[in-house]
C-alpha positions as CSV (number, residue, x, y, z in Angstrom):
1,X,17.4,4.7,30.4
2,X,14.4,4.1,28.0
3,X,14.6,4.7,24.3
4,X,11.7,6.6,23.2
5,X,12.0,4.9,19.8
6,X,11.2,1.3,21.4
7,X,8.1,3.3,22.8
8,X,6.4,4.2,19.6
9,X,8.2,2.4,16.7
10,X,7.5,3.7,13.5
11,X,7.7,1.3,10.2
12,X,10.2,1.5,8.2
13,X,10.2,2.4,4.5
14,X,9.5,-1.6,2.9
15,X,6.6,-1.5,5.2
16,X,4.8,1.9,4.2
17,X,5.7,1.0,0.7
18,X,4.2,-2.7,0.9
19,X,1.0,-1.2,2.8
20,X,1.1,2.2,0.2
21,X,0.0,-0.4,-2.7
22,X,-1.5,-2.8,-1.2
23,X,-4.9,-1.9,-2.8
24,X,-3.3,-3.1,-5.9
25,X,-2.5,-6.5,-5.2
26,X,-5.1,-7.5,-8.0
27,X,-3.7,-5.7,-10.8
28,X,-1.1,-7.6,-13.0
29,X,2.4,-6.1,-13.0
30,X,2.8,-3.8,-16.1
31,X,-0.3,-2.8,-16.0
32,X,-1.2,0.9,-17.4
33,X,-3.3,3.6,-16.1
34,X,-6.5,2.5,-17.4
35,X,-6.2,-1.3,-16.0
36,X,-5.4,0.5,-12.5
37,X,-8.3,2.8,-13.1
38,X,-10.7,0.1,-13.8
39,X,-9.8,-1.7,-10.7
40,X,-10.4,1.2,-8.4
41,X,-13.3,2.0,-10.0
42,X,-14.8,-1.7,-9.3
43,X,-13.4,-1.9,-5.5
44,X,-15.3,1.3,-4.6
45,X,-18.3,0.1,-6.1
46,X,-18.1,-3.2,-4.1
């Protein structure tokens, strides 16, 4: 008998969490709202 979770796996929550802020990789830890701001603003314009 087949497992339909070995079929389709889904990630588990470390890797939605590592992939949900991974467009802040650049942005130095303890950084407020305006730092993160700033850096989104400058990756969409790029």
């Amino acid at each position: 008998m087949t497992d339909t979770a070995d079929c389709s796996p889904e990630p588990d929550d470390e890797e939605l969490e590592e992939r949900a802020d991974a467009h802040l990789e650049d942005v130095e830890e303890g950084a407020g709202c305006t730092e993160i701001w700033e850096h989104l603003a400058e990756k969409r314009e790029e």
